[in-house]
VEXTOR-779998 format. One record per residue (C-alpha): residue number from 1; residue in one letter; chain; x, y, z. Coordinates in steps of 0.5 Angstrom, whole numbers, plus 2048, in hexadecimal, padded with zeros to 3 digits. Last residue first. Layout:
N
<i->NUM aa->A ch->A u->X v->Y w->Z>
...
END
This chain:
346
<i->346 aa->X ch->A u->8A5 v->898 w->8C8>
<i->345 aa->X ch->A u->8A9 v->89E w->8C6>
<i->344 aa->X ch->A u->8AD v->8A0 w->8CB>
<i->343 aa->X ch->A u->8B4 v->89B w->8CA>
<i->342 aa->X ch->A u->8B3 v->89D w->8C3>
<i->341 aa->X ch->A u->8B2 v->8A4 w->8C3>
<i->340 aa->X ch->A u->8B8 v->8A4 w->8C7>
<i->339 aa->X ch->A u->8BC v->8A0 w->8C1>
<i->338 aa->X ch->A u->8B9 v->8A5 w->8BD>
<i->337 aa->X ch->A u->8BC v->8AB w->8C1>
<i->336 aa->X ch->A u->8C3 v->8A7 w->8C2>
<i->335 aa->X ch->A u->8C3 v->8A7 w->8BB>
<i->334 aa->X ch->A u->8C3 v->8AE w->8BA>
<i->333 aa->X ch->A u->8C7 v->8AF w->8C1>
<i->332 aa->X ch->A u->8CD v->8AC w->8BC>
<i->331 aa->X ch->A u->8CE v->8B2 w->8B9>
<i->330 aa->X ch->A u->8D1 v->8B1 w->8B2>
<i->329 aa->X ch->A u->8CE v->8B7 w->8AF>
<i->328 aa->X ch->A u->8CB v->8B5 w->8A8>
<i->327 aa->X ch->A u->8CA v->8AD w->8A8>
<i->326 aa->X ch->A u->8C8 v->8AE w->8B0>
<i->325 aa->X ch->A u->8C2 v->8B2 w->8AE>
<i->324 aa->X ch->A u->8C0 v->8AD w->8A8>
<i->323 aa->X ch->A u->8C1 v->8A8 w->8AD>
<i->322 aa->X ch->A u->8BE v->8AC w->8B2>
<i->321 aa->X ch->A u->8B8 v->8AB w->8AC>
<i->320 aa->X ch->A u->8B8 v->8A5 w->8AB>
<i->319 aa->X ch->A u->8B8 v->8A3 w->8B3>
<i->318 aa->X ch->A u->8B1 v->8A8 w->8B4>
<i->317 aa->X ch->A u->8AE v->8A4 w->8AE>
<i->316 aa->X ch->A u->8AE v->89E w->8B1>
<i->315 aa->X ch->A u->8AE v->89F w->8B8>
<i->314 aa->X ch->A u->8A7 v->8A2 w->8B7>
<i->313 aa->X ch->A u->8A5 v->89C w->8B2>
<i->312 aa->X ch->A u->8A6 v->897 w->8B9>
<i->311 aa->X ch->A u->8A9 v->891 w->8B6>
<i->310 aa->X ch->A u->8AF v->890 w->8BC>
<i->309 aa->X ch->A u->8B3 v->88C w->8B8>
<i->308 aa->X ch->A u->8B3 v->890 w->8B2>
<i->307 aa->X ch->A u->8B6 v->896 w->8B5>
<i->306 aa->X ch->A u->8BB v->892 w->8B9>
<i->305 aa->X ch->A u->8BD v->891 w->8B3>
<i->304 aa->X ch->A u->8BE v->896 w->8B0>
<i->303 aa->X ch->A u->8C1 v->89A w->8B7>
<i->302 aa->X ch->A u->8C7 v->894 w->8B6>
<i->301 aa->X ch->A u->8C8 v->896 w->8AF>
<i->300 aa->X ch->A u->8C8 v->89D w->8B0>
<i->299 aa->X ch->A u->8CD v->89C w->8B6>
<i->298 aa->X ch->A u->8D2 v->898 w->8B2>
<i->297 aa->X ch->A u->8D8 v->897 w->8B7>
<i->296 aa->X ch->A u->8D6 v->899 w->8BC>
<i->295 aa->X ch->A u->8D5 v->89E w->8C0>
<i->294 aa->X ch->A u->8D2 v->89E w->8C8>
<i->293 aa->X ch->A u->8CB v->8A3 w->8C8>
<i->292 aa->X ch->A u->8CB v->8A9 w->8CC>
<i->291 aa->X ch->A u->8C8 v->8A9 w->8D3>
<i->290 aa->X ch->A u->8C1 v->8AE w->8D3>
<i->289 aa->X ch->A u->8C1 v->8B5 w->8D7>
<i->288 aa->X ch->A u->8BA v->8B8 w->8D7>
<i->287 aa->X ch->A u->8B6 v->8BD w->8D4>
<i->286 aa->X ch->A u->8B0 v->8C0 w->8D7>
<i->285 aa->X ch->A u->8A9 v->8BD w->8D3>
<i->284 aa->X ch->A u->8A8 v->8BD w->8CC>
<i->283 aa->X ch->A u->8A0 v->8BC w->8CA>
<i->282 aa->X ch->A u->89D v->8C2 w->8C7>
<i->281 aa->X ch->A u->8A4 v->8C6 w->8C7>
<i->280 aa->X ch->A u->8A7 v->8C1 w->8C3>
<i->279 aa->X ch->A u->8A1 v->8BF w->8BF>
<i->278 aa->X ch->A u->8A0 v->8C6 w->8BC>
<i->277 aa->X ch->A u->8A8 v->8C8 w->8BC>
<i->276 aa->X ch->A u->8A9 v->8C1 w->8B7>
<i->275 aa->X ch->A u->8A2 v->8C5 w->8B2>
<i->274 aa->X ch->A u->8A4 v->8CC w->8B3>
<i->273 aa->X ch->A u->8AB v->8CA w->8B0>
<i->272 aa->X ch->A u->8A8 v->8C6 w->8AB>
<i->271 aa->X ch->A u->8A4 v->8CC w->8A8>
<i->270 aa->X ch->A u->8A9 v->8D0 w->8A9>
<i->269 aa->X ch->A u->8AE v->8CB w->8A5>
<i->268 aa->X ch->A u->8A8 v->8CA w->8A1>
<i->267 aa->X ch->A u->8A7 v->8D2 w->89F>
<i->266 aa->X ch->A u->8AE v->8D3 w->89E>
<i->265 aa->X ch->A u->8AF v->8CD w->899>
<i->264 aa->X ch->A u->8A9 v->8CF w->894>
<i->263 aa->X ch->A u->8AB v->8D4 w->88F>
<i->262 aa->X ch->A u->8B1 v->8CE w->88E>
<i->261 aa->X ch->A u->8AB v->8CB w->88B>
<i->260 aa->X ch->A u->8AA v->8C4 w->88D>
<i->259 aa->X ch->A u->8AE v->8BD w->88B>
<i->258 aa->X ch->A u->8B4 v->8BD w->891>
<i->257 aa->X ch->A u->8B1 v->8C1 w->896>
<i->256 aa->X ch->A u->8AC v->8B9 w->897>
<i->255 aa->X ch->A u->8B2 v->8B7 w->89A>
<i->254 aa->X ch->A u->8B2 v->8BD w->89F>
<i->253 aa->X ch->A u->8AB v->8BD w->8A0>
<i->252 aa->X ch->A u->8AB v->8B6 w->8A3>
<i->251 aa->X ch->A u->8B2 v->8B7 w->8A7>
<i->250 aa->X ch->A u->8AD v->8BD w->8AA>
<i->249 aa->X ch->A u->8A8 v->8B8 w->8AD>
<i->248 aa->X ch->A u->8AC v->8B2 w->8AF>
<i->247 aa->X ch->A u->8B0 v->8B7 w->8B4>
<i->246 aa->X ch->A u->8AB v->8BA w->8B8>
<i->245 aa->X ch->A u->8A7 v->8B4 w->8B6>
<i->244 aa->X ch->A u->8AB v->8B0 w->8BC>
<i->243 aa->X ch->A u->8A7 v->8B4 w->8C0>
<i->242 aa->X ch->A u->8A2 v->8B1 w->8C0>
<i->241 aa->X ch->A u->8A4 v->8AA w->8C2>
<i->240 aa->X ch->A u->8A8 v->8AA w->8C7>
<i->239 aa->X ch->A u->8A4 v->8AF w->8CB>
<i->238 aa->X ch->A u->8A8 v->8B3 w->8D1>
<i->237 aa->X ch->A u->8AE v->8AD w->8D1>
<i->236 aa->X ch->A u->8AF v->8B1 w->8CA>
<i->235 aa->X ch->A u->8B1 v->8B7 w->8CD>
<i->234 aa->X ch->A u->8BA v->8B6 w->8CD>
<i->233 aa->X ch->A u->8BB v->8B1 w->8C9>
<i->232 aa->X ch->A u->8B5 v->8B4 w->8C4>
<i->231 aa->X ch->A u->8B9 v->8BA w->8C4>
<i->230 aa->X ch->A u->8BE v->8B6 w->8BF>
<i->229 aa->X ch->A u->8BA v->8B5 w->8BA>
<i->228 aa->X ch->A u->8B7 v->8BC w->8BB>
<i->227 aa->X ch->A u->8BD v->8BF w->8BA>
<i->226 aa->X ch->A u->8BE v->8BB w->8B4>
<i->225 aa->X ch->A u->8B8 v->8BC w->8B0>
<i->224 aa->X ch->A u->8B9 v->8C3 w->8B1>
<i->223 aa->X ch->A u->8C0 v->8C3 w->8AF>
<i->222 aa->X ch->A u->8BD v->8BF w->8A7>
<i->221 aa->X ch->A u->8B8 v->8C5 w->8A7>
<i->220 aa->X ch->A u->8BE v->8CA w->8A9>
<i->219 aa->X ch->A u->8C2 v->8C6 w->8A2>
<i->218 aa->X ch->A u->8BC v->8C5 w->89D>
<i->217 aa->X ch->A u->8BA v->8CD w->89E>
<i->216 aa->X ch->A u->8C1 v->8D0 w->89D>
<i->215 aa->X ch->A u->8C0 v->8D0 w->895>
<i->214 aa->X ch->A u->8B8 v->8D3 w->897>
<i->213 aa->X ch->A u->8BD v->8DA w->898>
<i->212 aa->X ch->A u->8BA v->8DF w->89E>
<i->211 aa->X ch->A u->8BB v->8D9 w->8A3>
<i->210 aa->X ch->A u->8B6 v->8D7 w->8A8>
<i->209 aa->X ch->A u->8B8 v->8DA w->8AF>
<i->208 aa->X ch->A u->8B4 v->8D6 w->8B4>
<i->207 aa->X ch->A u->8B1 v->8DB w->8B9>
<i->206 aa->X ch->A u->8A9 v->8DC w->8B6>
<i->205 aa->X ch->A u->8A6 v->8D4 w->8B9>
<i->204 aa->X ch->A u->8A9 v->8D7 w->8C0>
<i->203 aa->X ch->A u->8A6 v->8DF w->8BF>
<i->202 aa->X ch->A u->8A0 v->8DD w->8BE>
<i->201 aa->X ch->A u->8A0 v->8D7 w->8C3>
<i->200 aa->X ch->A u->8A2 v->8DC w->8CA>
<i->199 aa->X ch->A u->89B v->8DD w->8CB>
<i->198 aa->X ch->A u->898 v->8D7 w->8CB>
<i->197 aa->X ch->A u->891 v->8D7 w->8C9>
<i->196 aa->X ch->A u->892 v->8D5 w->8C2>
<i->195 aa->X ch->A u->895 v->8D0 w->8C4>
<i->194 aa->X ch->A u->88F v->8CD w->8C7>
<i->193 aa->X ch->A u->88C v->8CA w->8C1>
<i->192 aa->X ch->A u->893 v->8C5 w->8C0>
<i->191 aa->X ch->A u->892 v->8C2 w->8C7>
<i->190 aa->X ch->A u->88B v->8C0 w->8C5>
<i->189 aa->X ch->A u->88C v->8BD w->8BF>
<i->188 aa->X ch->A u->892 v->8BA w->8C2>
<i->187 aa->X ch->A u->88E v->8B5 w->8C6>
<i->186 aa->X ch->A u->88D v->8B8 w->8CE>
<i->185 aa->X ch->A u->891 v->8BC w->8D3>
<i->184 aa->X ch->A u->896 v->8BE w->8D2>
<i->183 aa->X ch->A u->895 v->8C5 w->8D6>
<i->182 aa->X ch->A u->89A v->8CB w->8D6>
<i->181 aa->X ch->A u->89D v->8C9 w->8CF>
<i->180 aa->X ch->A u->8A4 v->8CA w->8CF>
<i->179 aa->X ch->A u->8A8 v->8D0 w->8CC>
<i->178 aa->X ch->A u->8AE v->8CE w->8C6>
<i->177 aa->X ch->A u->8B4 v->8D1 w->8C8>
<i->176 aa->X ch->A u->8B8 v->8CB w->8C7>
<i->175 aa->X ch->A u->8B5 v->8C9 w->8C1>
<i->174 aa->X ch->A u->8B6 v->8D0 w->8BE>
<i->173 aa->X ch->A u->8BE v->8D0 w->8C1>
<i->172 aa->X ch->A u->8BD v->8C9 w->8BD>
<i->171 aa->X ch->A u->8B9 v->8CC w->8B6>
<i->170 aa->X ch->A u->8BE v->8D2 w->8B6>
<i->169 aa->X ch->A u->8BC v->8D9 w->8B9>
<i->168 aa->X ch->A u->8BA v->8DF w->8B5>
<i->167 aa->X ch->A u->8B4 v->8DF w->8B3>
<i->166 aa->X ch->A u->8B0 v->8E5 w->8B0>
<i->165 aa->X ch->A u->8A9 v->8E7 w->8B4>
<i->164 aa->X ch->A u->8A3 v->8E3 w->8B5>
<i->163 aa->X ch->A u->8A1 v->8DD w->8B7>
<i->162 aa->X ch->A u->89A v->8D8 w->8B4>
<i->161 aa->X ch->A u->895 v->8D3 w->8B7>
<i->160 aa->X ch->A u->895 v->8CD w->8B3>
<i->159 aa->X ch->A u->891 v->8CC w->8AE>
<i->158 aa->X ch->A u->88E v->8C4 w->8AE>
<i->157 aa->X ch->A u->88D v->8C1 w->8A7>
<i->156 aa->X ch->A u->88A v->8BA w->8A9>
<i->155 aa->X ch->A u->886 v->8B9 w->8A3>
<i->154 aa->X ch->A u->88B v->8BC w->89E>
<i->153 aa->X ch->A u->890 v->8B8 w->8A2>
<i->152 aa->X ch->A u->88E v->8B2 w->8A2>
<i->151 aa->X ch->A u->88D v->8B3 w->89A>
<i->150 aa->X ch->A u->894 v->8B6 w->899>
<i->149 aa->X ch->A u->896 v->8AF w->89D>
<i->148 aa->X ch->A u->891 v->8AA w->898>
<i->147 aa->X ch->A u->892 v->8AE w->891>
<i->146 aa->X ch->A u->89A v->8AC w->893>
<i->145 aa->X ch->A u->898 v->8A5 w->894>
<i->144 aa->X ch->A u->894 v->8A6 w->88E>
<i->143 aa->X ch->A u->89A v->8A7 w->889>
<i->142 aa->X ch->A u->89E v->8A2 w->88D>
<i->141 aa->X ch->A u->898 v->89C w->88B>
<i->140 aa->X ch->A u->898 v->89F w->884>
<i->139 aa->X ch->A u->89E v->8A0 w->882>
<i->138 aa->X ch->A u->8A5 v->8A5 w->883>
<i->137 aa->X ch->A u->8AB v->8A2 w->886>
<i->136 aa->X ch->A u->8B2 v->8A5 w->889>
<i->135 aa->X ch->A u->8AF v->8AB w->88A>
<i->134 aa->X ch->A u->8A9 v->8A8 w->88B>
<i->133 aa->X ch->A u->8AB v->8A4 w->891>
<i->132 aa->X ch->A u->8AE v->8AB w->895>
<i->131 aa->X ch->A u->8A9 v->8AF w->893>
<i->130 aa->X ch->A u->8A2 v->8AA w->896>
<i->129 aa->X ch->A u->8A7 v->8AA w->89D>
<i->128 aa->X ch->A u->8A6 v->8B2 w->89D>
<i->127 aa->X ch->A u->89F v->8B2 w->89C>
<i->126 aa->X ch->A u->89F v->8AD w->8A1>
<i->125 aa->X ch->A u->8A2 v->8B2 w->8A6>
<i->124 aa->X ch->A u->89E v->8B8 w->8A3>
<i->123 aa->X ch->A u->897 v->8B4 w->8A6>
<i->122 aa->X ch->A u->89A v->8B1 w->8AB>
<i->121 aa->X ch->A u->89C v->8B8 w->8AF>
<i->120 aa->X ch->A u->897 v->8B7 w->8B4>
<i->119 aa->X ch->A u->892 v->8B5 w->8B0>
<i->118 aa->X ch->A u->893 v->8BC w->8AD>
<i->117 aa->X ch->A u->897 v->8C0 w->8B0>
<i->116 aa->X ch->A u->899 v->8C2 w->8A9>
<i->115 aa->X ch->A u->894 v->8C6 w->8A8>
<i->114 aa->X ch->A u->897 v->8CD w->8A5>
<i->113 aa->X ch->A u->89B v->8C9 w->8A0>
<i->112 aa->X ch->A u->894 v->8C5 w->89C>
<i->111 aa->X ch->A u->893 v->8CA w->898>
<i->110 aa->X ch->A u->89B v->8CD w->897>
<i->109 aa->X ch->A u->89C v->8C4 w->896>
<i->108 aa->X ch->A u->896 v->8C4 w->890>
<i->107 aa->X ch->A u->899 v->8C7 w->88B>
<i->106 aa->X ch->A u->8A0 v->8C4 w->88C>
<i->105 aa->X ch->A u->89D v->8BD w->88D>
<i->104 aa->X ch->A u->898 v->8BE w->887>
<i->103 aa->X ch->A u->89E v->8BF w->883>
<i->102 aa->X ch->A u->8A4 v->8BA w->885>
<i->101 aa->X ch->A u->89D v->8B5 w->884>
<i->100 aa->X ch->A u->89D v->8B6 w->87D>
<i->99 aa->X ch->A u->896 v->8B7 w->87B>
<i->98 aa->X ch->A u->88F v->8B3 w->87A>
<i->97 aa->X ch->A u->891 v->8AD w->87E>
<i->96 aa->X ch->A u->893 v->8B1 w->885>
<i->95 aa->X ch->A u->88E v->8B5 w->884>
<i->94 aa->X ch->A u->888 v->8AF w->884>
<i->93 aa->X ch->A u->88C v->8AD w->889>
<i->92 aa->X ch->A u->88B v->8B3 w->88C>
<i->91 aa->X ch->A u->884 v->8B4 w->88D>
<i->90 aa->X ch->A u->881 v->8AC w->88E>
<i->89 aa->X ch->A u->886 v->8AD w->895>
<i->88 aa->X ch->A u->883 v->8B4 w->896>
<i->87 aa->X ch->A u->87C v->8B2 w->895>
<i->86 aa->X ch->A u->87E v->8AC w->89B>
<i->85 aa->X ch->A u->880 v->8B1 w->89F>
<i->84 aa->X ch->A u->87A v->8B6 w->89F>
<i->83 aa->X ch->A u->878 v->8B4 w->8A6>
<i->82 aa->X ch->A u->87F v->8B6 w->8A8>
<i->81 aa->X ch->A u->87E v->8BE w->8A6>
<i->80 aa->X ch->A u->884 v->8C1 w->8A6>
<i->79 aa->X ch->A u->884 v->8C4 w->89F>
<i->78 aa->X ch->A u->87D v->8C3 w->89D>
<i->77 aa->X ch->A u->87A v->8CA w->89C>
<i->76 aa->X ch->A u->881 v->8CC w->899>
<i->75 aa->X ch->A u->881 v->8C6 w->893>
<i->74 aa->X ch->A u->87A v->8C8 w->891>
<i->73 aa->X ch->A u->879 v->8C3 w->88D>
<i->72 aa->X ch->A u->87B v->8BD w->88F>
<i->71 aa->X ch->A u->877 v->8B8 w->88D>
<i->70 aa->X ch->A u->870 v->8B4 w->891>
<i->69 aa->X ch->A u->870 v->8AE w->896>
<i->68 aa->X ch->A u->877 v->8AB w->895>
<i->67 aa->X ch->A u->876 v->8A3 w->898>
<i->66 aa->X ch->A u->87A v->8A3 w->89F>
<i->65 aa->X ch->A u->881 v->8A0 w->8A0>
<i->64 aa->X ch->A u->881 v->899 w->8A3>
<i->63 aa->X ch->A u->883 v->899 w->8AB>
<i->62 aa->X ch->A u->88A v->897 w->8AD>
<i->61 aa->X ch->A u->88C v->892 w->8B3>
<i->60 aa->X ch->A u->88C v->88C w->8AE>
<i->59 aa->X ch->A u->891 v->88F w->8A9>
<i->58 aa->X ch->A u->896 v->890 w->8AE>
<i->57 aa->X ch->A u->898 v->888 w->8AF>
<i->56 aa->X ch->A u->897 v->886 w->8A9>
<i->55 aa->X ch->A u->89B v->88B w->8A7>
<i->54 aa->X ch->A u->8A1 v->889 w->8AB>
<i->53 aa->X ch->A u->8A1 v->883 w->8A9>
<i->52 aa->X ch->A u->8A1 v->886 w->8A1>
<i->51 aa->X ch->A u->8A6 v->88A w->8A4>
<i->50 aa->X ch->A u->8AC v->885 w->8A6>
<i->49 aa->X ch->A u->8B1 v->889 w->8AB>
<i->48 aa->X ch->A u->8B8 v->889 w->8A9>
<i->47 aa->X ch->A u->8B7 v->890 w->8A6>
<i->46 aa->X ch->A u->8B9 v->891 w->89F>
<i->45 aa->X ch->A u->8B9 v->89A w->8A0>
<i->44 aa->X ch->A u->8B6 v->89B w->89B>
<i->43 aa->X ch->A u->8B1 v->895 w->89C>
<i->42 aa->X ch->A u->8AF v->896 w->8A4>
<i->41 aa->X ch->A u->8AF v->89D w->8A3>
<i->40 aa->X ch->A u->8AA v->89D w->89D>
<i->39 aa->X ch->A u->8A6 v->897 w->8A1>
<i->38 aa->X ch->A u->8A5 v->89C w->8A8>
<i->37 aa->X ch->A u->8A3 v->8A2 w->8A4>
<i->36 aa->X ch->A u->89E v->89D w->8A0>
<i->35 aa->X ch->A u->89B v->89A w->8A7>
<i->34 aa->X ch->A u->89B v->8A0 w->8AB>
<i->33 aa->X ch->A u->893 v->8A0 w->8AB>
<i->32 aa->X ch->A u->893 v->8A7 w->8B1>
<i->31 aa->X ch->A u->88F v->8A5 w->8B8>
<i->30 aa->X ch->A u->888 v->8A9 w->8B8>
<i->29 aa->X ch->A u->886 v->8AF w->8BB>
<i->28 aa->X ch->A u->880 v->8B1 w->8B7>
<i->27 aa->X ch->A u->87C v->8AB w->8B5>
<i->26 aa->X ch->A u->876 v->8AF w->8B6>
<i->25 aa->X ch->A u->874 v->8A9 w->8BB>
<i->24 aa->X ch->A u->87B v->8AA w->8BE>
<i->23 aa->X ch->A u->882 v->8A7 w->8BB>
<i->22 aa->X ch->A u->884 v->8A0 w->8B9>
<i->21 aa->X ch->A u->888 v->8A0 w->8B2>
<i->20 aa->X ch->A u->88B v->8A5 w->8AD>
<i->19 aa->X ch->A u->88E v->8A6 w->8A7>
<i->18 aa->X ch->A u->887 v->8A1 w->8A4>
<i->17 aa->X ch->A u->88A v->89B w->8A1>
<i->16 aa->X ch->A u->888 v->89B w->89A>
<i->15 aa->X ch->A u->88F v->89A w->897>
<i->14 aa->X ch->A u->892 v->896 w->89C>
<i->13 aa->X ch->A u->893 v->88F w->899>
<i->12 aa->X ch->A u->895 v->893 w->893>
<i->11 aa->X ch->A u->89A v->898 w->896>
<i->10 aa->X ch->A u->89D v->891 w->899>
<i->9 aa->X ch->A u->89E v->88E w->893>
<i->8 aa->X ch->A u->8A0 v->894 w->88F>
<i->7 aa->X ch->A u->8A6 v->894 w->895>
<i->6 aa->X ch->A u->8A7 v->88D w->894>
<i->5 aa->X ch->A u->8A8 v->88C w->88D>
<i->4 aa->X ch->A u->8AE v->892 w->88E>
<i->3 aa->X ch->A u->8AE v->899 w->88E>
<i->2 aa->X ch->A u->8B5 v->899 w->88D>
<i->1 aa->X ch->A u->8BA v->89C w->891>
END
């Protein structure tokens, strides 16, 4: 994959576009800016789907990012205040351009791990997005792109009420274990509040085994993207779109493994557990039975192309990552899930 022309063109065009866009008076409970998420895919993958038309359509929906009010300076002050969005943008692409990135991803990641609901998972999503192109690709317009998704998630940073105990269940007995949220109600910042009151939460978000060997990381946080890739045939009528990130969101730390510490890995797989879990109870309802998909000769091909005909930035990202899983189980439900994501997704 190269970060080609078109991705730095799109990076450019959504450079100064706030991460998200509607919401209230305060701004809170606005819809996610997926652009740059979207255009990575779009290119790694060489979709059919012409980016700079998708853009032009995209872009008008999305509101200007703000002008910075004052420095970051007490960076634990500011951490999961959105109004200082804007301070915290300004703040990591200076870092982004006064060091390494590798180094400030891996000093910032423990800071920003506990937060990771933030922005209903987005903020790590596209900080996951961000690495993959600049592995391949440093410069400017990617190393703000990473600066931007460290910046949503700075802003939006949102700890997740925490478990207890040692693990000892893999990520799709845990999946199937998962409690639901008695009321789900209201946006996901209302249903996440009310975890902490469902008993039986402590106990679910502590029961999967995280292995003792960081070596063994990578393959469990590959498992958990793939159960919740299949799960999504069975809950994903509950909330199509939401819970495409219960496997979206840990994909993201599983490419971002790669360029951190090895000291870091079972924290994110906790992390990104708590986070698939989180979304799952909150908006999964009883599983139901979902017809196979017909096998074809090329059902990747097929599934990308049904992606970029549909456009829709979820089906995207939700078909590149069945893709991945499917690459690593041959289990066909994989894209059987994505192929439901787009027949729910209007």
């Amino acid at each position: 994959m190269l970060v080609c022309d078109d991705l730095l063109t799109a990076y450019e065009r959504l450079h100064d576009a706030g991460p998200e866009f509607g919401g209230d008076e305060e701004g809170d409970h606005g819809l996610t800016n997926h652009g740059p998420m979207a255009a990575e895919v779009v290119v790694r993958r060489g979709l059919d789907l012409r980016l700079d038309r998708w853009l032009d359509r995209y872009v008008e929906r999305l509101t200007p990012l703000p002008s910075p009010g004052q420095p970051i300076t007490d960076w634990r002050a500011a951490l999961g205040d959105p109004r200082r969005l804007a301070d915290w943008t300004a703040f990591f692409r200076a870092e982004v351009r006064s060091r390494p990135w590798r180094e400030v991803l891996a000093s910032w990641w423990p800071r920003l791990l506990p937060g990771i609901a933030a922005g209903s998972t987005h903020g790590v999503i596209r900080v996951g997005h961000a690495v993959r192109a600049l592995r391949v690709r440093s410069g400017p317009l990617v190393l703000d792109e990473l600066a931007n998704g460290l910046a949503f998630w700075a802003a939006r940073s949102r700890v997740l009420p925490g478990g207890r105990g040692v693990g000892a269940l893999s990520p799709a007995a845990a999946l199937s274990a998962l409690p639901t949220l008695p009321s789900r109600s209201g946006l996901i910042a209302h249903r996440l509040t009310r975890l902490a009151a469902l008993p039986q939460w402590p106990a679910a978000v502590g029961s999967l085994s995280v292995p003792a060997d960081p070596d063994d990381v990578p393959e469990v946080l590959g498992a958990l993207v793939d159960a919740a890739t299949v799960r999504y045939l069975s809950v994903g009528r509950s909330s199509p779109v939401l819970l495409v990130h219960t496997a979206t969101a840990p994909n993201a730390v599983l490419h971002c493994l790669p360029v951190l510490p090895k000291d870091l890995w079972r924290r994110s797989l906790a992390a990104a557990w708590a986070a698939a879990a989180a979304v799952t109870v909150t908006y999964a309802g009883p599983p139901t039975r979902s017809s196979a998909l017909p096998r074809g000769d090329d059902p990747v091909g097929v599934l990308l192309d049904r992606a970029a005909d549909h456009q829709d930035e979820h089906v995207i990202k939700f078909a590149d990552t069945a893709v991945e899983s499917f690459a690593r189980t041959g289990d066909h439900d994989a894209l059987a899930a994505a192929h439901l994501a787009a027949d729910l997704v209007k």
